[in-house]
C-alpha positions as CSV (number, residue, x, y, z in Angstrom):
1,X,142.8,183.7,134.8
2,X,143.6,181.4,131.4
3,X,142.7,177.4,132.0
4,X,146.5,177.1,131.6
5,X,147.0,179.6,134.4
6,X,145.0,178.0,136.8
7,X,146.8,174.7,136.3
8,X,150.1,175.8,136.3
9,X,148.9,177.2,140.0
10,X,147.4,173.8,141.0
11,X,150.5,172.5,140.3
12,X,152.7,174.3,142.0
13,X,150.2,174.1,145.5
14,X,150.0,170.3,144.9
15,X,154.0,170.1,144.4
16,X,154.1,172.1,147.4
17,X,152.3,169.5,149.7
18,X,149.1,171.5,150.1
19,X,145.6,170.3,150.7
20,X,143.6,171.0,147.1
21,X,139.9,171.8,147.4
22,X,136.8,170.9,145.9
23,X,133.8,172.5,146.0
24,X,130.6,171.1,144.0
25,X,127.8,173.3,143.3
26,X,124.3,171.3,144.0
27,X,123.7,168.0,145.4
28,X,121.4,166.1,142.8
29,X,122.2,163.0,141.6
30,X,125.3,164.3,139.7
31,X,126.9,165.3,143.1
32,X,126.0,162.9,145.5
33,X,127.7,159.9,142.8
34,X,130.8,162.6,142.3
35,X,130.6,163.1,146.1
36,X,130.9,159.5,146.2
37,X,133.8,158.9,143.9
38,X,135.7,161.9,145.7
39,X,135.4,160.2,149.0
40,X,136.7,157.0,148.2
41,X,139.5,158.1,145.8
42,X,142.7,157.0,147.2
43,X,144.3,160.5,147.1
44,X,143.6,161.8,150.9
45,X,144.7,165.5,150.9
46,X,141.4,167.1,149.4
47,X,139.3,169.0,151.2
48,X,135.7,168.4,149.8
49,X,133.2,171.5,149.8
50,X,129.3,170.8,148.9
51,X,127.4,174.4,148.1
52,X,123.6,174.2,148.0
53,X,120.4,175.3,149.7
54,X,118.5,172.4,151.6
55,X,120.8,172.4,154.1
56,X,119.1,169.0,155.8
57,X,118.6,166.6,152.9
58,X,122.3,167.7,151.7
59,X,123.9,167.0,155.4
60,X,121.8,163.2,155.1
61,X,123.3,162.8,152.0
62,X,126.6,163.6,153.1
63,X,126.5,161.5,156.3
64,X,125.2,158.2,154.4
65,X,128.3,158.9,151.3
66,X,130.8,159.3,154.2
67,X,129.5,156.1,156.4
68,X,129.6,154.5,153.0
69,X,132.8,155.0,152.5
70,X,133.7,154.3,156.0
71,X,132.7,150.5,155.5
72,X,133.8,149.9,152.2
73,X,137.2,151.6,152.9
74,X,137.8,152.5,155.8
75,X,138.1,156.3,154.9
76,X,136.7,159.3,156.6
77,X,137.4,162.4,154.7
78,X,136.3,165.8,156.0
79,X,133.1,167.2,153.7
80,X,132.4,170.7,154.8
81,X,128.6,172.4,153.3
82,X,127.8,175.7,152.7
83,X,124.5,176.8,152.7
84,X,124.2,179.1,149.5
85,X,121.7,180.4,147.3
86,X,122.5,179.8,143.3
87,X,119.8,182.5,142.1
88,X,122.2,185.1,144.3
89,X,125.3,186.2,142.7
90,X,126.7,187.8,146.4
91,X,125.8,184.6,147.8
92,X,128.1,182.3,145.7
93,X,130.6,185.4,146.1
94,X,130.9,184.9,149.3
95,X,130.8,181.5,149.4
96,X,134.2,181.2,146.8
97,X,135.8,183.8,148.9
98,X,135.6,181.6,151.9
99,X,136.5,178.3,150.4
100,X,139.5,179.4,147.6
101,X,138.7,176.2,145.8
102,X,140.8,174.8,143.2
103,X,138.0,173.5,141.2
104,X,134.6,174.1,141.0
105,X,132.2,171.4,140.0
106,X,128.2,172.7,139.1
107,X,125.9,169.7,139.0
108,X,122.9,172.5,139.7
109,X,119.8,172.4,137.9
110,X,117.1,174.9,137.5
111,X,114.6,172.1,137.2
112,X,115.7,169.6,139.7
113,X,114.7,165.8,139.3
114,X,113.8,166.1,135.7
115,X,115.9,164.7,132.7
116,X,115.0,167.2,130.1
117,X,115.6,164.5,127.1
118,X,113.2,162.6,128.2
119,X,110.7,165.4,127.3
120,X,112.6,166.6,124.3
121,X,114.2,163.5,122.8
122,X,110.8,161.9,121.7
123,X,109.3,164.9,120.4
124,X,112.0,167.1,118.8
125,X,115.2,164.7,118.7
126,X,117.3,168.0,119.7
127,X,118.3,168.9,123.3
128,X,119.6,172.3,122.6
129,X,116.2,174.1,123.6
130,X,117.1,173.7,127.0
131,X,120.5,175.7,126.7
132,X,118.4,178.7,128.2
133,X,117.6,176.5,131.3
134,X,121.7,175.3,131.5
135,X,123.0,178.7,131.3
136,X,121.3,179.9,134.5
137,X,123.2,179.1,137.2
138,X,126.3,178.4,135.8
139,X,126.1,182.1,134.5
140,X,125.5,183.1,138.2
141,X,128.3,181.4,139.3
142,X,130.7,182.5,136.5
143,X,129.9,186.3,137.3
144,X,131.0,185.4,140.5
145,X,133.9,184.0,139.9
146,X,134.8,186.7,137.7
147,X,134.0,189.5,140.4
148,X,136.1,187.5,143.1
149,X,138.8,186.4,140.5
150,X,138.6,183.2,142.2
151,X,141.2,180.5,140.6
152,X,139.1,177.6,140.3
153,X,139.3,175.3,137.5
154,X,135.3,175.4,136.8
155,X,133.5,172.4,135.1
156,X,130.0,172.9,134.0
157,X,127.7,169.9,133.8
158,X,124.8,171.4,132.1
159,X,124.8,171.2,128.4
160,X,128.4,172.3,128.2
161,X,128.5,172.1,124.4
162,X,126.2,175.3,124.5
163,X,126.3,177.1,127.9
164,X,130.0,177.4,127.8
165,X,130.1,179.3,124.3
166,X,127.4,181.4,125.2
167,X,129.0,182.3,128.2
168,X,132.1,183.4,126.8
169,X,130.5,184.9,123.2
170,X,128.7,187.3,126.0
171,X,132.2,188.5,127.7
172,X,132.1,186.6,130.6
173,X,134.5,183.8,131.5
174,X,133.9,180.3,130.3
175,X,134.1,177.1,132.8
176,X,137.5,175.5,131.8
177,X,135.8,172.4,131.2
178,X,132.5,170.6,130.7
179,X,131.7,167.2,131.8
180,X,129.9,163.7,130.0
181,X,128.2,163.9,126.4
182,X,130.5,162.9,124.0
183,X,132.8,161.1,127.2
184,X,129.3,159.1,127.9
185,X,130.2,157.7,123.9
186,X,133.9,156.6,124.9
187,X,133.8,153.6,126.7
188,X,130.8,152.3,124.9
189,X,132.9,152.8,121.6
190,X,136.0,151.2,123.4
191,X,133.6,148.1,124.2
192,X,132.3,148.0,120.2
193,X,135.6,147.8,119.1
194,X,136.3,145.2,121.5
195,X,134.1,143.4,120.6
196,X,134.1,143.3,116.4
197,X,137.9,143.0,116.7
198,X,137.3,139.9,119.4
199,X,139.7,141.6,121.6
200,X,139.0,140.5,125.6
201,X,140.8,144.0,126.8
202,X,138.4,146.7,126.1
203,X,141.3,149.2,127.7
204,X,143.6,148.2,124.2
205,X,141.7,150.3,122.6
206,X,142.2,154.1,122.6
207,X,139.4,156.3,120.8
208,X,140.0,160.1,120.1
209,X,136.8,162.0,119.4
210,X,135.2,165.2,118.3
211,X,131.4,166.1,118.7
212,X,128.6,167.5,119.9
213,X,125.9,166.4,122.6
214,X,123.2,165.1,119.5
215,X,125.5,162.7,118.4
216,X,126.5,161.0,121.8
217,X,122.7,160.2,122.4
218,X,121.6,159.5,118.6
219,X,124.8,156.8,118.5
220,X,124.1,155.4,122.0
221,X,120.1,155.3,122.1
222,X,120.0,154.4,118.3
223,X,123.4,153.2,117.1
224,X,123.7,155.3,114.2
225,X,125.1,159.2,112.8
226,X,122.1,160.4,111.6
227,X,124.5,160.5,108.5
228,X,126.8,163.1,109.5
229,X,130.0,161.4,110.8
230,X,131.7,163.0,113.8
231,X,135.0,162.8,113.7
232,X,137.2,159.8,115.3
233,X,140.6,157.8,115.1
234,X,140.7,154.5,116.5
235,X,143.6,152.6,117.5
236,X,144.4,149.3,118.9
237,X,147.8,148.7,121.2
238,X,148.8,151.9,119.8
239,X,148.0,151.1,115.8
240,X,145.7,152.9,113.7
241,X,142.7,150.5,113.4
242,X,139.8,150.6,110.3
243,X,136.7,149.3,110.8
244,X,132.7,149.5,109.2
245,X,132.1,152.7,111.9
246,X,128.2,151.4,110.7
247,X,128.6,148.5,113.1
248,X,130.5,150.3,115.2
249,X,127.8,152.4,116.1
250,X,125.1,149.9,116.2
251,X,126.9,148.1,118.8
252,X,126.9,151.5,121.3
253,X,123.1,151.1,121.3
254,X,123.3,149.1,124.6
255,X,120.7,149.2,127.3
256,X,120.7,151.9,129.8
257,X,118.8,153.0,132.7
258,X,116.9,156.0,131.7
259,X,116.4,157.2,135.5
260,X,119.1,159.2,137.6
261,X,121.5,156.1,137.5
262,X,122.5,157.5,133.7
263,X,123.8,160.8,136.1
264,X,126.9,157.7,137.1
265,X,128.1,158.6,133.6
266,X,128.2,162.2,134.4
267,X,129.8,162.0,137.7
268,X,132.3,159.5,136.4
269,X,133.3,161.9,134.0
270,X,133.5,164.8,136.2
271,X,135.5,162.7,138.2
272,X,138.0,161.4,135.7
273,X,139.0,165.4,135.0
274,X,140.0,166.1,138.4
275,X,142.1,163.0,138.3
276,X,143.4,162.8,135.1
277,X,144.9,166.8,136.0
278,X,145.7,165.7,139.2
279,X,147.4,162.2,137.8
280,X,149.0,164.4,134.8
281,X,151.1,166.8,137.4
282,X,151.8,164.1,140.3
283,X,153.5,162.0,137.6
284,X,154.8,164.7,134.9
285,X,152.9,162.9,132.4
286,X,150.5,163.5,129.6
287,X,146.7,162.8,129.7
288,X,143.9,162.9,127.4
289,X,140.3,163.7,128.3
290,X,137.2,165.0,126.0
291,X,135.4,167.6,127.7
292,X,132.4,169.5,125.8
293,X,132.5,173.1,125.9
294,X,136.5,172.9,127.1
295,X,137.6,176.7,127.7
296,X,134.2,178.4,126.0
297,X,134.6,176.1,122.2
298,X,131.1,174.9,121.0
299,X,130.4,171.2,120.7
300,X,133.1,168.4,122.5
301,X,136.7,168.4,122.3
302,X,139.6,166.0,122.8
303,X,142.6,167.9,124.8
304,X,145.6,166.9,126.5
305,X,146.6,167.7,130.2
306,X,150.3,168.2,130.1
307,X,152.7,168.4,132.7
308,X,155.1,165.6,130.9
309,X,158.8,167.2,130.5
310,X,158.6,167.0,126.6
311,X,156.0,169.8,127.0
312,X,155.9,173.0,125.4
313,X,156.9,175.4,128.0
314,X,154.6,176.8,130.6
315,X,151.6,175.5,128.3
316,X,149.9,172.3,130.3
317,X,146.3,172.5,127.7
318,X,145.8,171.8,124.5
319,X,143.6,170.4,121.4
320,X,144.3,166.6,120.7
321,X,145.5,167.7,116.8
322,X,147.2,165.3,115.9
323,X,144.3,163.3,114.0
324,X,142.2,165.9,113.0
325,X,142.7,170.1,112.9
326,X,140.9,172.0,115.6
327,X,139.5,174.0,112.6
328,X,137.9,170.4,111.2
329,X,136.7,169.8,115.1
330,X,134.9,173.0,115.2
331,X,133.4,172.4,111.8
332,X,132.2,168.9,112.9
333,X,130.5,170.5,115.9
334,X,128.5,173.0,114.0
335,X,127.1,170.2,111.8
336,X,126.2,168.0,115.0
337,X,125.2,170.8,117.6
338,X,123.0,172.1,114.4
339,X,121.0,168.8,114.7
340,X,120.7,169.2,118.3
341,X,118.6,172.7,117.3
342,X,121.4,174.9,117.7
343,X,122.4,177.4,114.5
344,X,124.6,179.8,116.4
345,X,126.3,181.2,118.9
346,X,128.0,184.7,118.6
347,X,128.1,188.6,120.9
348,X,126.0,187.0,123.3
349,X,123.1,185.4,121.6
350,X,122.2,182.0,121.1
351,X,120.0,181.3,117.6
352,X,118.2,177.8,117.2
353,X,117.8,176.4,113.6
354,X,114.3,176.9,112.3
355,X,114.1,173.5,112.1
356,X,113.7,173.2,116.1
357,X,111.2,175.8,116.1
358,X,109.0,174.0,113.3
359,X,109.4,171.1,115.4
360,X,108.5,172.5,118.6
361,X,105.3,174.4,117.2
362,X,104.6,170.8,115.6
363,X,105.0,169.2,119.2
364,X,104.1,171.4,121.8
365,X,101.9,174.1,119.6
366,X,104.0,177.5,121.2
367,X,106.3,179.4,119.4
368,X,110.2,179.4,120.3
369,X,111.9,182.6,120.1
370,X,114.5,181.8,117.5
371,X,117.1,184.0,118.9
372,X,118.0,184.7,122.8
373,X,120.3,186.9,123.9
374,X,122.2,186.0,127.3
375,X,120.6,188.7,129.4
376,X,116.6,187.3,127.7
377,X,117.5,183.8,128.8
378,X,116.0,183.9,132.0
379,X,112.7,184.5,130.5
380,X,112.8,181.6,127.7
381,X,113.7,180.1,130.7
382,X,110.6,180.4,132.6
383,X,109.0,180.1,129.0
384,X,110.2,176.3,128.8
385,X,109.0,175.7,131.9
386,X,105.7,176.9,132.3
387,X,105.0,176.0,128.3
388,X,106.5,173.1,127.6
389,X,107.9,171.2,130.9
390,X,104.9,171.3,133.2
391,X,102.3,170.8,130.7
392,X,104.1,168.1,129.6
393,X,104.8,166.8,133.2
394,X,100.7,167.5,134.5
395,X,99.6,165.8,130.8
């Protein structure tokens, strides 16, 4: 089923008064803080589904998010956890057959407790060599979803910008949406322009953006475009404003936490999709989100969620065009995903730029396999784990 199909069913199940479901894939850090958001979201007819295999550390984190929201709130929604194993495709079958969920959030990692960058950044300045470890599971659970034709609206969190591409270049289904990377770069930019125009609203200031993963974290960790410019439109109080996008970007180089508190940036932005769709069919209104890797496209997109009664009929998705063609925003993407190590993706295979490959050789002394298929990437997988992340980890 098309992205557009699915919401065009949501719709008519929420218009027709009936509980929507959730499920999230994994419990990391990613869904306990999405778990969190879900619980005390004002909207009470969810059902919220958590999928994952350590069935006790999953049910304490459960009870403490609900208990949580108990004090602060005084709200006790049901959470309901399935005990399922991502590496089997029958498993997460059966799973989606017995929850029907509306959408489908993966926060799983094949690597658990580790942010990859933090290996990668300072030795390569690309993140894209890890696409064969993102792909994993979410490929898993996209066969599945394709072999049950489940409904859900899927969001990926693991490097969207490539695993969703590859996904759908290899003839399976893509998630409908990824989640953070070039969202993490919104509200920092919203706060930049804030501050240069001396403006004491932050929300006055709408920002409409097209890239790829690299640039969101060479802008916020070092407040510049590594001289490619992604593309963006800012206005203020609905006017186009022009400003020095040099100090614009120096100003997103705030201080972060470089532990799993960053994840809050990830959940948040899961989170704002589901609500934004939800928020865009309860009030027949019109909402923009940037998702990377939205409906298979490589690299980060702006796209509107519309249910408003000016829109086209029986179409509730599409690319925010109005600034920029999507033909210029796919164009922008290759030229930033490129920097993140990525030269390709096409009939199933993913090819990194031979510039990642020097660089890893350089760094790390083992050869990358320059192009990977969908059906090799398990073993690159176990290749970048056993070559690169634990040596790195036991040096």
């Amino acid at each position: 089923m098309e992205t557009n199909d699915k919401l065009a069913r949501l719709a008519k199940r929420i218009r027709l008064g009936e509980n929507m479901r959730i499920a999230i894939m994994g419990l990391g850090s990613v869904g306990n803080f999405l778990l969190d958001y879900l619980l005390s979201w004002d909207k009470q007819d969810i059902e919220i589904h958590v999928c994952g295999r350590n069935a006790g550390r999953i049910a304490a984190d459960i009870n403490i998010a609900r208990v949580g929201n108990g004090i602060r709130s005084n709200r006790f929604k049901k959470v309901y956890f399935h005990q399922v194993d991502l590496e089997r495709i029958d498993a997460i079958e059966s799973v989606l057959l017995e929850i029907q969920p509306d959408f489908l959030v993966n926060t799983s990692r094949v690597y658990s407790g580790l942010k990859y960058g933090s290996i990668s950044w300072k030795n390569l300045r690309a993140y894209g060599i890890w696409a064969p470890l993102a792909v994993q599971y979410i490929r898993n659970i996209m066969t599945a979803v394709q072999r049950v034709e489940s409904n859900a609206l899927v969001i990926n969190t693991s490097y969207s910008d490539g695993a969703n591409p590859w996904l759908k270049s290899a003839g399976l289904p893509a998630p409908d949406f990824g989640s953070g990377n070039l969202n993490h770069l919104i509200p920092r930019l919203k706060l930049a322009v804030a501050d240069i125009l001396e403006v004491s609203d932050p929300s006055r200031v709408e920002v409409v953006l097209a890239t790829s993963h690299f640039h969101d974290v060479v802008i916020s960790k070092e407040g510049q475009d590594e001289g490619i410019a992604p593309l963006i439109h800012i206005q203020l109080d609905g006017k186009d404003v022009s400003l020095d996008m040099t100090e614009v970007y120096r100003k997103c180089a705030i201080a972060m936490p470089v532990d799993a508190k960053r994840n809050i940036m990830n959940a948040s932005s899961n989170f704002e999709i589901i609500r934004k769709i939800v928020d865009a069919i309860k009030f027949e209104g019109k909402e923009l989100v940037h998702s990377p890797g939205v409906m298979g496209n490589l690299g980060g997109y702006p796209v509107y969620i519309d249910f408003s009664r000016d829109a086209q009929e029986g179409k509730h998705i599409g690319f925010a065009d109005r600034w920029f063609s999507f033909t210029e925003m796919e164009e922008a993407n290759k030229a930033s995903i490129a920097l993140d190590g990525i030269e390709d993706i096409s009939d199933g295979v993913l090819v990194y730029t031979d510039a990642l490959c020097a660089s890893v050789k350089r760094a790390f002394g083992v050869n990358l396999q320059k192009k990977v298929s969908l059906e090799d990437s398990a073993v690159v997988a176990e290749f970048l784990i056993d070559e690169i992340i634990k040596p790195q980890l036991d040096g």
